[in-house]
Residue, then its C-alpha position, 0 to 999 in steps of 0.5 A: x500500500x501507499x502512505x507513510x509510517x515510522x517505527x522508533x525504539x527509544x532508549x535514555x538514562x535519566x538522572x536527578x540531582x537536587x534537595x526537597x523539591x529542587x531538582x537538576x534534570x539530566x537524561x542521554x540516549x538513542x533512538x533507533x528510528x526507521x521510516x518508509x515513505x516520506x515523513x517531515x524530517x527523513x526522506x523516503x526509507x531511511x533508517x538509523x539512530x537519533x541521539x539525544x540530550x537533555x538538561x532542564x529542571x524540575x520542581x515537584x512536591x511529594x505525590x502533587x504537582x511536578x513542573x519542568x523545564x528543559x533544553x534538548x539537543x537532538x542528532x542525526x548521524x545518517x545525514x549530519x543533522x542537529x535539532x534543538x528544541x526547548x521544552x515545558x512540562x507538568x504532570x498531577 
């Protein structure tokens, strides 16, 4: 058949440093990613990894509300590419 699609298998460690509620936010990994078709960022039948970053932090009460932020660089090693993006986050 005809259309696109994508399969993608993530993998990070992530790591909290901080006090209370006060926390340093750092995360490393990879993202096995393959792509049939055409889709936003790979072209047509591509596969290969993603690397990813992240920084950021976090304040959270115990059993409440957790509210982050963070900066996450992104790349690509099939075609030399670099992604930044910038995030903001909360959870109950």
């Amino acid at each position: 058949g005809s259309g696109s699609w994508r399969f993608s298998v993530p993998v990070a460690i992530n790591y909290l440093v901080g006090k209370k509620n006060h926390f340093a936010e750092f995360a490393a990994g990879a993202t096995w990613m393959n792509n049939r078709n055409d889709f936003n960022s790979f072209p047509d039948n591509e596969e290969g990894f993603i690397w990813h970053l992240n920084a950021g932090y976090r304040f959270q009460l115990p059993k409440s509300i957790m509210v982050r932020a963070g900066f996450s660089p992104l790349y690509s090693g099939n075609r030399i590419r670099y992604h930044y993006y910038l995030g903001v986050g909360w959870g109950f």
